[in-house]
ZAGU-914497 format. One record per residue (C-alpha): chain; x, y, z. Coordinates in Angstrom, 2 decimals, always signed. Example, Ala and Ser with C-alpha at 12.3 -4.5 7.8 and 13.67 -1.06 7.14 Angstrom:
# ZAGU-914497
ATOM, A, +12.30, -4.50, +7.80
ATOM, A, +13.67, -1.06, +7.14
***
This chain:
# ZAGU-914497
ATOM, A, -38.91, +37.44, -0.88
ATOM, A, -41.02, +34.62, -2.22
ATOM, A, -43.45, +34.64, -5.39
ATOM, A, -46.63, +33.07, -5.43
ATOM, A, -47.48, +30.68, -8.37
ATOM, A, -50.22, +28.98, -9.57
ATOM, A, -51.27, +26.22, -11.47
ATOM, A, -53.99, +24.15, -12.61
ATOM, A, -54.31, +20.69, -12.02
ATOM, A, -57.14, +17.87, -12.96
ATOM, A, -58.93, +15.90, -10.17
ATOM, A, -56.40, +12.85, -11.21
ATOM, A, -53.18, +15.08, -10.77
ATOM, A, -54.67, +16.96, -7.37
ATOM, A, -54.79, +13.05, -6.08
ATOM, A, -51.97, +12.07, -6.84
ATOM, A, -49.57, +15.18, -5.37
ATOM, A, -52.23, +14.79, -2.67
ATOM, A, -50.89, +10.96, -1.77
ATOM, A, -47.22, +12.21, -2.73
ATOM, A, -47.28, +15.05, -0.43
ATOM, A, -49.18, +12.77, +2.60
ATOM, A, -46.71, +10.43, +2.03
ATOM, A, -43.43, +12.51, +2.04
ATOM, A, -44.59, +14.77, +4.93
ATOM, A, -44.91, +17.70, +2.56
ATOM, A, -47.50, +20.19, +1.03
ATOM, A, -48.91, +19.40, -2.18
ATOM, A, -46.87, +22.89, -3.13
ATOM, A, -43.75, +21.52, -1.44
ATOM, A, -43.71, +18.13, -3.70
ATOM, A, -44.58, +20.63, -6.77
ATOM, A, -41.42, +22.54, -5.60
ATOM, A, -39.25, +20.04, -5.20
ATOM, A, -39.95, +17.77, -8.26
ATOM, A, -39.49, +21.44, -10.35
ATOM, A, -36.05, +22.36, -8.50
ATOM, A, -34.37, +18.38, -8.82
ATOM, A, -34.54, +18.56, -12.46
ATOM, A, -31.34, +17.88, -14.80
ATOM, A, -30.96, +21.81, -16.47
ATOM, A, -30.38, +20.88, -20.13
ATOM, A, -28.10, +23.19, -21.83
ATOM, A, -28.30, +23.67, -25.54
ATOM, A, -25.17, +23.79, -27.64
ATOM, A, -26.02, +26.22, -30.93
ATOM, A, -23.57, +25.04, -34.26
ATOM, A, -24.83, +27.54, -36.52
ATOM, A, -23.36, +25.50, -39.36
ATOM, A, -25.84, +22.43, -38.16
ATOM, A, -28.75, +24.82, -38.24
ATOM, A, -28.26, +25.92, -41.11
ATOM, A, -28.34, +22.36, -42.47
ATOM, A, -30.93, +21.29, -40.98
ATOM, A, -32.77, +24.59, -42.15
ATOM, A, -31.77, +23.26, -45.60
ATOM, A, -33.02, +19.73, -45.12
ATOM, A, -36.28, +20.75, -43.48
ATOM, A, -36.65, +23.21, -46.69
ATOM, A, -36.45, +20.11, -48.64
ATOM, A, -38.72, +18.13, -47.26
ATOM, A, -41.42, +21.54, -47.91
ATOM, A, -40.90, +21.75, -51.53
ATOM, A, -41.21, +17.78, -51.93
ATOM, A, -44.33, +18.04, -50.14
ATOM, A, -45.46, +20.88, -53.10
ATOM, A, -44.76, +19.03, -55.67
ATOM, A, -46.56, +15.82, -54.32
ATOM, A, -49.58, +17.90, -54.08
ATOM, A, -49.61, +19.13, -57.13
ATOM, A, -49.03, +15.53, -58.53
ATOM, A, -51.72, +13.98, -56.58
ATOM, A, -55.13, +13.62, -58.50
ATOM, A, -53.12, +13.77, -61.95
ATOM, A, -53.64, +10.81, -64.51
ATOM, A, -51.19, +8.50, -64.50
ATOM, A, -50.39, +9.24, -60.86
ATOM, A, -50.64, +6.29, -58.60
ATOM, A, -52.25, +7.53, -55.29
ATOM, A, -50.93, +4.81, -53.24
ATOM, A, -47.09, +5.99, -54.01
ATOM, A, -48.01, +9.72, -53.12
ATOM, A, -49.88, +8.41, -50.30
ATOM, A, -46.74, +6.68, -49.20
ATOM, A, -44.33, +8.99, -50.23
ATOM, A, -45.90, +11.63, -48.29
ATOM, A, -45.98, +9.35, -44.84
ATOM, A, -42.48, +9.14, -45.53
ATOM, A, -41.92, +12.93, -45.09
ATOM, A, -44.00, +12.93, -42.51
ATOM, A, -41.65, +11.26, -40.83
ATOM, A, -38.53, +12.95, -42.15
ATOM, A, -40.45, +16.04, -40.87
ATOM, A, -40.76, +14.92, -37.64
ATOM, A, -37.00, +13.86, -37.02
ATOM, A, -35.79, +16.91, -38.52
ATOM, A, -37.90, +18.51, -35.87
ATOM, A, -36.70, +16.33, -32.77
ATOM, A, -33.20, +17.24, -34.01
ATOM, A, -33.82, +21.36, -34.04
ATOM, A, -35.74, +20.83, -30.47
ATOM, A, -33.23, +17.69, -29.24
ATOM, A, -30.24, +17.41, -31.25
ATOM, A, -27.59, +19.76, -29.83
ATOM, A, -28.93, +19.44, -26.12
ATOM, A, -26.45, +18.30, -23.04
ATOM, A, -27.39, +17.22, -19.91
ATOM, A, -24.99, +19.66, -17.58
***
């Protein structure tokens, strides 16, 4: 038995699965179909010791973050080093959050 699905697509994406399917002989649902069913499956690995380390470091980065804002505005305080300190965990944020979403995948 086979399930109906639906999306929704902008006039740019209807064109171009349009010209895809035209060009492959399909329907615009086949090439959907087929481009979701050829996809790589990534499996995820889970080292609970790594999470938890990574819970630790992301914790880290948090309570830095506090204490910069409580700092900022103070006298004495130069706002251009808690301006670049906190760019800096911005970015320490984000890797720590490409490793919990990307770090323990395999391809498989």
């Amino acid at each position: 038995m086979s399930k109906k699905f639906a999306i929704h697509l902008n006039d740019e994406e209807h064109t171009f699965f349009e010209e895809k399917a035209k060009a492959e002989g399909l329907s615009v649902g086949g090439v959907i179909k087929k481009a979701a069913t050829q996809q790589a499956v990534i499996h995820r690995t889970h080292d609970p010791v790594k999470t938890a380390q990574i819970a630790r470091i992301g914790n880290n980065v948090n309570q830095i973050a506090r204490h910069l804002n409580r700092l900022e505005g103070r006298r004495g305080i130069d706002a251009e080093v808690v301006a670049a300190c906190r760019a800096d965990l911005d970015r320490i944020r984000q890797m720590v959050e490409n490793i919990q979403g990307t770090g323990a995948a395999n391809a498989g």
